[in-house]
C-alpha positions, 0 to 999 in steps of 0.5 A: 568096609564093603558089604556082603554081596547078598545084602547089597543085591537084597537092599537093590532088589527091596529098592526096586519091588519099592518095599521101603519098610522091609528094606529099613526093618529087615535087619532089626525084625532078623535079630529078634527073631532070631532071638525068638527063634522064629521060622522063616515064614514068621519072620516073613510075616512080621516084615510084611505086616510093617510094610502093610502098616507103613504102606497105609499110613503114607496112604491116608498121610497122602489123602489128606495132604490131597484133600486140601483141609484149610486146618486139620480139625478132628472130631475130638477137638470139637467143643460139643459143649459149646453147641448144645443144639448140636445132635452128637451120637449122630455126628458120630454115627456119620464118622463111620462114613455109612452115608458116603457108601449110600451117596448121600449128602450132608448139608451144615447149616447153621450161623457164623462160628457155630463150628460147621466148617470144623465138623466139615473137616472132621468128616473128611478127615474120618473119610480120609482114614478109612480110604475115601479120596476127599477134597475140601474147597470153598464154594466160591473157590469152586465157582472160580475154578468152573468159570476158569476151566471154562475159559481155557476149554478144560472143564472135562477134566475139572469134571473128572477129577471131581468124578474120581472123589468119593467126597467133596467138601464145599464151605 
């Protein structure tokens, strides 16, 4: 059984604009419109805030595949019980990302498994979601690769790449 031709050039055309989510959601969101009688621009409307929702969710799915976390922490797996030293109404103020905007730095200190890496992660991953590209690395494997690009004479563009960031994450 063919298709009508109209939607065969529909789905080409919603290939090529690269508008996955109306091309997969058309067809559902028209039935109930027009169960619900919607106009046309509603109909639109709703089609175009799916795509803006799908379009950001890939969007920061592909930040923080980029950012290289060693694991995914969030901050709501972080015992704050465990480290009572630990100041968290100012953890949480710095999930906002304020100090990203200010082009401040955050230096973790503290003894082995006291969870500096864990908020680390969290940070970068809360920067993740709010748009920012981060990039998480341990500071030895930093060093390797400066002396590496060195070597092989690429090190301005390690340089740029790391310019491009709006956060680096060193452990």
């Amino acid at each position: 059984m063919s298709k009508n031709p109209a939607v065969l050039l529909l789905e080409h055309h919603l290939k090529e604009l690269k508008l996955p989510t109306f091309l997969r959601d058309y067809d559902s969101v028209g039935a109930v419109c027009s169960q619900e009688r919607c106009d046309y621009p509603t109909y639109l409307l709703r089609l175009a805030e799916r795509e803006l929702i799908d379009r950001e969710r890939r969007a920061t799915e592909r930040r923080i595949k980029e950012a290289a976390f060693p694991v995914l922490k969030t901050i709501e797996t972080f015992d704050f019980a465990a480290q009572p030293s630990l100041n968290e109404p100012l953890v949480r103020e710095l999930l906002r990302g304020e100090y990203i905007s200010k082009r401040e730095n955050l230096l973790l200190v503290g003894n082995p498994g006291t969870g500096k890496t864990h908020l680390a992660s969290a940070l970068g991953f809360a920067a993740c979601t709010q748009g920012k590209r981060v990039r998480f690395m341990t500071t030895t494997g930093l060093v390797t690769q400066l002396l590496e690009q060195r070597e092989t004479r690429t090190l301005q563009r390690l340089h740029k790449q790391l310019e491009r960031l709006d956060v680096l994450l060193l452990d």
